[in-house]
NUGU-767675 format. One record per residue: residue in one letter; x, y, z of N, C-alpha, C in turn. Coordinates in pm, whole numbers, plus 50000, padded with zeros to 5 digits. Example, Ala and Ser with C-alpha at 12.3 -4.5 7.8 and 13.67 -1.06 7.14 Angstrom:
REM residues 2
A513194943150780512304955050780513204967050780S512854977550708513674989450714512905000350787
This chain:
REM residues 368
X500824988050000500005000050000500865012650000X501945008950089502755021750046503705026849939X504075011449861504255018649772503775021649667X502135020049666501005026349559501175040149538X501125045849698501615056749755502255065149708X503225055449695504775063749652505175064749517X504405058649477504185055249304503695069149240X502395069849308501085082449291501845094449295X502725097649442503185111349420504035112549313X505085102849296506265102849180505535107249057X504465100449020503635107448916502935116448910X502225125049006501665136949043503035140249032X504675148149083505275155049032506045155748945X505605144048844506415142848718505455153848586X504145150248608502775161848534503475172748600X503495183648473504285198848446502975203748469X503405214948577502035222048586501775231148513X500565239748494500505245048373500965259948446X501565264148362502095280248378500775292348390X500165295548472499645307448517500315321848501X499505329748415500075339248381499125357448389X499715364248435498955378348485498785383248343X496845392748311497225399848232498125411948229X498335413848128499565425048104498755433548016X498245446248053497775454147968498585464647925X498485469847770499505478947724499485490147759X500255496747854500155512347906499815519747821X501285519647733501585524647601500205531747566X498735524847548498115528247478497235541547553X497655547947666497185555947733497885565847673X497185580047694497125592047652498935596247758X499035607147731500685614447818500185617247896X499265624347942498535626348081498735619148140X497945609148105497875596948226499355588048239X500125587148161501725582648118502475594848265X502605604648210503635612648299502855609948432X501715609148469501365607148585501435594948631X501695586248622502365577248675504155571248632X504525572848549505675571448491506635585348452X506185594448445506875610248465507295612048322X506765603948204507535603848076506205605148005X506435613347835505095611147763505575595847653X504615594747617504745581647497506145579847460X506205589147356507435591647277508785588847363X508985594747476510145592047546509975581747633X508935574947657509135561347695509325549047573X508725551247464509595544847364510785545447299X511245558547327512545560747309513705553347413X513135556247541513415545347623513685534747623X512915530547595512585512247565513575507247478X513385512947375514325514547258515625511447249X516565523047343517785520447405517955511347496X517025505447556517485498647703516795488147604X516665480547500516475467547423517015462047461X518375460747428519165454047395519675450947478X519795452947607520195449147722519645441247836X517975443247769516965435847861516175426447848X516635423447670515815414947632516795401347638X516065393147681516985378647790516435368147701X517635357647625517265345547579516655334647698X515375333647651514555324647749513955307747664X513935296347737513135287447659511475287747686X511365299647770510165301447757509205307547644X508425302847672507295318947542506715323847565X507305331647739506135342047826507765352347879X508385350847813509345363347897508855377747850X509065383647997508675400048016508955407647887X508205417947854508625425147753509435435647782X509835440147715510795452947721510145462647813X509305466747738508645479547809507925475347949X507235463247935506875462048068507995460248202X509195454848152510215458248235510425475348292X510445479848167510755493348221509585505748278X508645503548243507535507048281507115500648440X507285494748476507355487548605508695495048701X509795494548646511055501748738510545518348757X509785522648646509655538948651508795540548733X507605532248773506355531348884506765532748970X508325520249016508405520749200509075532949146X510345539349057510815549249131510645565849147X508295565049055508105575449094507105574949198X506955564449316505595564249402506345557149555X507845549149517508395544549595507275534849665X506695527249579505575518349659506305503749673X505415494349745506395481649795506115478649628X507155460649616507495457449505506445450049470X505855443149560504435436649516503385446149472X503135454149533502155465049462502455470049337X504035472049291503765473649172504025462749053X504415453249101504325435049024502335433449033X502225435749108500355437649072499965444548948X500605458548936499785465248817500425463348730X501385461348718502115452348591502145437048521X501645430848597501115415448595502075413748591X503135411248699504385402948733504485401448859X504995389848910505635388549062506065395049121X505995392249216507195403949313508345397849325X508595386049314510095380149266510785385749148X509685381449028509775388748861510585401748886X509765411048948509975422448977511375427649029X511675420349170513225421349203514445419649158X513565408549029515085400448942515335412948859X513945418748801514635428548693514935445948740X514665446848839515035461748899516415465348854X517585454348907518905458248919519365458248731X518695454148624519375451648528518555463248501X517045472048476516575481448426517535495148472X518145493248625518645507348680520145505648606X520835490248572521945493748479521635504048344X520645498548277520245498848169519985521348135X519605523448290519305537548248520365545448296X521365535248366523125545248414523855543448290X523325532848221524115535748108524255552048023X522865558348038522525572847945523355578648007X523655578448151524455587348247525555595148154X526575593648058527435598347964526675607847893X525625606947851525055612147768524115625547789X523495619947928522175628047997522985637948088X524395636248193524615643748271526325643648241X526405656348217527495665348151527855676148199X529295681448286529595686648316530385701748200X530315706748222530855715648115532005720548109X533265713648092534685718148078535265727848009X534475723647854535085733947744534705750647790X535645760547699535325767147725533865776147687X533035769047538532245774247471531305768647619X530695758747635529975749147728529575758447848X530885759747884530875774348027530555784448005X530695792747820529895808947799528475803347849X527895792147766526615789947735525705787147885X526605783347938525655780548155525875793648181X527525802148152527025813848245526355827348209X526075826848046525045832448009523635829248009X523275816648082522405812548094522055821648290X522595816348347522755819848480522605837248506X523475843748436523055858448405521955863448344X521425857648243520155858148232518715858448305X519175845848384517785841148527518205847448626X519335850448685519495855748829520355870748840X520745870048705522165883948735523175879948794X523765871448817524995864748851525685862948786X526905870248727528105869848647528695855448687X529575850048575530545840548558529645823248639X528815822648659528545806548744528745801948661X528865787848685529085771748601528335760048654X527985768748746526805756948823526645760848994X525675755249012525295756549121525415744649183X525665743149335526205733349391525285724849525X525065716049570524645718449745524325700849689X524165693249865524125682549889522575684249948X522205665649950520765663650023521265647750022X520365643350162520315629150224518855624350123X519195612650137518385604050091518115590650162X516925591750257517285581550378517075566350298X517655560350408518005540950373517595530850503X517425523750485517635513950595518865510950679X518865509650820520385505250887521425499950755X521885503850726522995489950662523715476850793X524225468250741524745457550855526355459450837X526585468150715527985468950740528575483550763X529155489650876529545499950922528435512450900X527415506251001526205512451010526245527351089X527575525851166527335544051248527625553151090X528325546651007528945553850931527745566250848X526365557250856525515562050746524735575150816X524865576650950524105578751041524625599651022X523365604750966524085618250910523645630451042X523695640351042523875650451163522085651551171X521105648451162519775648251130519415633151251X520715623251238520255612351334519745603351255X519575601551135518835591751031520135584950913X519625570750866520575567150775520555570150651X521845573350595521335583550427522615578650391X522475580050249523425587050154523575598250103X524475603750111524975620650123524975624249935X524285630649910524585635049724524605648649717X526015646549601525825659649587525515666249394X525345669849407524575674449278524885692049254X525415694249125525955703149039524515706248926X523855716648919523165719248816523395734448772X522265734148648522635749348568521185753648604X521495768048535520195781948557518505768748549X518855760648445517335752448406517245743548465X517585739948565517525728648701517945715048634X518385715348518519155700548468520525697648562X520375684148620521695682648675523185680948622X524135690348577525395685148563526165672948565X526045673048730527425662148797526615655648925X526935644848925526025640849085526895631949159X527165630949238528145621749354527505615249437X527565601349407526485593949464527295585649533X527925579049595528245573349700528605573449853X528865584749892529205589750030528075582450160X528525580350276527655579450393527095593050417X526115594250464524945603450517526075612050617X527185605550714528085610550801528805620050757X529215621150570530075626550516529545641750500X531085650350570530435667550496530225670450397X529365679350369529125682350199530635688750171X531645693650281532815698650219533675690150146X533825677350239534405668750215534725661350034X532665664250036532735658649910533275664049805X532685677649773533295686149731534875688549650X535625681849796536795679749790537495669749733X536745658149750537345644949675536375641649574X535855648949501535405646649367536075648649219X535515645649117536135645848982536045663148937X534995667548951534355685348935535695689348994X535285685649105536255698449254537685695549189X538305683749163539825684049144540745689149037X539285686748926539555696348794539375711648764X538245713248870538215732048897539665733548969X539995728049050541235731549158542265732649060X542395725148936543665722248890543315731048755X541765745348727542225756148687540935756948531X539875741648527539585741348459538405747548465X537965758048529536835760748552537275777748492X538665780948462538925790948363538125802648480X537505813748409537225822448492535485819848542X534995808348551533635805648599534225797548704X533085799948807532875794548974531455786748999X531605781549068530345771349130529785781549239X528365779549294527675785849345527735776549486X528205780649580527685767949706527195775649833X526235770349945525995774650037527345777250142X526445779850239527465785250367527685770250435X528115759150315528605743650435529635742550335X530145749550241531225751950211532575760650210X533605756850177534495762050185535065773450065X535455786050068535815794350004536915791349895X536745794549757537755784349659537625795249550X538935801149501539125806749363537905804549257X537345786949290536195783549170535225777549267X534955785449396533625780449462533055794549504X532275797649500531785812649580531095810449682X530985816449831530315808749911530095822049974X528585826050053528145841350094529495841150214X529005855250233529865858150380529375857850485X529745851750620529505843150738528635855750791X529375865250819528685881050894528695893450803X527875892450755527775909450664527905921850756X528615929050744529075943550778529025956950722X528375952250565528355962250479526565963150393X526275974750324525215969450231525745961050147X526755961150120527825958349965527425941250006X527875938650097527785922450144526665918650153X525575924050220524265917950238523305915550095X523695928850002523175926949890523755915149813X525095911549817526125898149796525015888249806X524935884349953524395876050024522875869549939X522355881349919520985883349868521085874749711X521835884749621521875881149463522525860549499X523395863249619524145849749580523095836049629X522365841849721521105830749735520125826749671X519695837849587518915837949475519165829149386X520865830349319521165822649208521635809749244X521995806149382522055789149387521225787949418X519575791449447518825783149514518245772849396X518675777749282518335769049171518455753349202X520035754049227520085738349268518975728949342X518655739549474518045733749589516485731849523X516055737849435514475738549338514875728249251X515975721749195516165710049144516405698949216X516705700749337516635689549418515565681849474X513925695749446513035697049511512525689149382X512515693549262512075685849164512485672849147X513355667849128514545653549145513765646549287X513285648349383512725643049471511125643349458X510405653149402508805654949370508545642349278X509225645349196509275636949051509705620049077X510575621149211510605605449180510535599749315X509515600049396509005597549517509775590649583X510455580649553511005571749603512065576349688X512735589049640513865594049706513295601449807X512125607649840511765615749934511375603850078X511765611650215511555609350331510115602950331X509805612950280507995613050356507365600350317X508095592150172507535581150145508115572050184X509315572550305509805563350400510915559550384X512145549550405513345546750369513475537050266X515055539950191514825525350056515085515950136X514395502750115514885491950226516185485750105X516955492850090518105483149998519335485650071X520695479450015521765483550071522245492449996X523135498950054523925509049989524115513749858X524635502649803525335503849692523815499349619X523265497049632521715495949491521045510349527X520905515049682520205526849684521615535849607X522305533949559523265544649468523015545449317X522605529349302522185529449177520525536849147X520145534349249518245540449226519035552749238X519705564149328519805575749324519915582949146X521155576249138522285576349003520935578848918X520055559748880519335568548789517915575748792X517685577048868516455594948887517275602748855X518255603148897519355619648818519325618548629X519795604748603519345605548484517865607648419X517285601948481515525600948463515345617048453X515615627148590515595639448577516185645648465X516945648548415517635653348286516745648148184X516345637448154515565633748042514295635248029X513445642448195512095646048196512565658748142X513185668348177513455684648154514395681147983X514915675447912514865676847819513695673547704X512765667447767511305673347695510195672447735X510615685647819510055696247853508895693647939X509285685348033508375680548154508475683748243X507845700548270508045705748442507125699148530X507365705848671506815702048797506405713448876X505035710648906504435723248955505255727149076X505045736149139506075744349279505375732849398X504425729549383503385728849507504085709049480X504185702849400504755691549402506115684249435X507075700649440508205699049486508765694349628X509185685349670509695681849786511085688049833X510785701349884511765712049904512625706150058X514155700350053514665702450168514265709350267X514255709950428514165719950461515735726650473X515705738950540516695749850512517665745950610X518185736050646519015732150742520645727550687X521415736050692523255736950675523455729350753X524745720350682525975715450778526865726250826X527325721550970528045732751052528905742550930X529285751850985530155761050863531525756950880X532245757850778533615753650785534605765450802X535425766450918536135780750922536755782950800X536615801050792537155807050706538985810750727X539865797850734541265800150743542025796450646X542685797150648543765796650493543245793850394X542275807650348541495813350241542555815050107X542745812350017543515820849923543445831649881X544105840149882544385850849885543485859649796X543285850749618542725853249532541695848749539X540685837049607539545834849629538715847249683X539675853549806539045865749858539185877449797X539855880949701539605890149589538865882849513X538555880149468537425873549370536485877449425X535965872349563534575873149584534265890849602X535405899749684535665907849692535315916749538X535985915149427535035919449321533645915949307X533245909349297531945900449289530985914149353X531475911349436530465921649537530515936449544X531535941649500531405951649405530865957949335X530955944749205530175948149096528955945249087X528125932049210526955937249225526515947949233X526795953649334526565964649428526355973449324X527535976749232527655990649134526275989749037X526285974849021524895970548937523535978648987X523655978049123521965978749135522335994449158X523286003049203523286016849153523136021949055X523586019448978523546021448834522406018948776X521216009048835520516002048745519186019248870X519656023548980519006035549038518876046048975X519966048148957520626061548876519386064048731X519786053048696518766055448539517546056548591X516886046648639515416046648688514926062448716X515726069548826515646082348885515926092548764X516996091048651516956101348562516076097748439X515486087348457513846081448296512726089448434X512416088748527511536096548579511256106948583X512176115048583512226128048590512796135248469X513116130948326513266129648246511426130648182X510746119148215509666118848205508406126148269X508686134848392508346146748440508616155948363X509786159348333509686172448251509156173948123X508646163448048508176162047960506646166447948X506046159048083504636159348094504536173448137X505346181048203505406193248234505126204648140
């Protein structure tokens, strides 16, 4: 009898069960409205998408149910604009939440690949007229090349050198720092640091910072808050204003980096996943670098066509600096630099008095 038994199951798991399969309905066929609102992309640039990331995602299978292209990627753009769990979005995609995990890490290769392409620092010298005539244009700020400033992006404990992540806020992050121009496209982004790390620090041991230091930033400067350090090619306000000359400084120079910090606000609105409020990435380190990495790309490729974000959707940092870094062995010429700077603000908005006061009264005597 038992081994009838044993017979029965051997043959019950030798019968192939039949493959169960989720519908998969075509996004694609939805209007851009409804596309950017859940995926942050219209048609066109999600097939353009798709397109490029082919060839990398499409996997020799002996099956005749492997994922499609787009539903791969259309699925990675869900979690990383709603940051929802992975089963919830293997639900609206008709895939597993296993499915789902296997292909996250090859879709976020697939869009660091654009990284060369999408985020570009501007060395040459034509590259640098074109940002800092851009920058003078929106703010009145002579010579920028970009605007500068860091933001956390919280994570789960890590298990390996966990005080490390632990940033001045008391929470676990990775520290980024991010370089953009006058149109909130990101430049340069530095994605690996612990949450522990100063934004000076970074600054300092980056690819940007070592090539401005070594002269390539020609006569354009980076824009950075008061958690940086004073640099021939960094401009940073002054700690205590003493003068109008400085406070007006202070004023024009907050104005024109806050750009960055309104792209940071966008870069986090736009791709939920990175914002607090929708909770921590439960990944380790090094994958929450890769999700960072590509929303920076994702960002550059929403704003190159032409996909803003209302003010009220922005997930604005709040206004909270790392301690200030003393102002000691300044270079000599950093502090003339800024020292002009502020100057020629200053002379700016006289000058820009002067006329106002002589078209008025100019225009009095007329009516007179």
């Amino acid at each position: 009898m038992a081994a009838l038994a044993l017979l029965e199951d051997i043959a019950n798991r030798a019968i192939r069960r039949e493959r169960v399969f989720c519908d998969r309905a075509d996004f694609l066929a939805h209007d851009d409205t409804w596309l950017i609102s859940r995926y942050r992309l219209p048609r066109t640039a999600l097939l353009e998408l798709c397109a490029q990331m082919g060839p990398h995602l499409e996997r020799r299978t002996r099956h005749n149910q492997a994922i499609p292209v787009q539903v791969q990627v259309l699925s990675v753009l869900g979690f990383l604009a709603t940051g929802t769990f992975q089963r919830e979005i293997g639900d609206r995609s008709g895939i597993s939440q296993s499915t789902f995990s296997r292909i996250l890490p090859d879709v976020l290769r697939g869009i660091i690949r654009l990284c060369p392409r999408l985020i570009r620092f501007p060395y040459s010298a034509q590259e640098q007229q074109e940002v800092m005539e851009d920058f003078l244009r929106k703010t009145g700020f002579p010579n920028v090349i970009g605007a500068i400033d860091c933001t956390h992006v919280a994570i789960r404990a890590p298990h390996v050198n966990e005080y490390m992540y632990v940033n001045r806020k008391k929470f676990h992050s990775i520290n980024v720092q991010l370089i953009c121009d006058a149109h909130m496209a990101i430049l340069n982004a530095v994605v690996r640091w612990p949450g522990s790390t100063h934004d000076s620090f970074i600054v300092r041991n980056c690819s940007v910072g070592n090539r401005l230091e070594a002269g390539a930033g020609r006569d354009g400067w980076l824009l950075g808050d008061r958690g940086y350090p004073l640099k021939k090619w960094l401009l940073t306000p002054i700690a205590h204003t003493e003068t109008a000359e400085e406070a007006h400084f202070n004023t024009a120079h907050a104005r024109a980096q806050s750009v960055v910090e309104r792209s940071i606000g966008m870069l986090k609105g736009r791709w939920r996943c990175l914002d607090a409020s929708r909770g921590r990435l439960l990944y380790d380190p090094e994958k929450v670098c890769q999700i960072i990495l590509a929303c920076c790309v994702l960002h550059n490729l929403c704003l190159s066509h032409g996909i803003e974000l209302r003010e009220e959707e922005m997930c604005m940092d709040l206004d909270d600096h790392p301690p200030l870094p003393a102002e000691r062995n300044v270079h000599i010429t950093a502090l003339r630099r800024r020292r002009e700077v502020i100057h020629q603000l200053y002379q700016q908005v006289n000058n820009f008095d002067e006329n106002k006061h002589t078209h008025v009264h100019i225009s009095t005597e007329c009516f007179i």
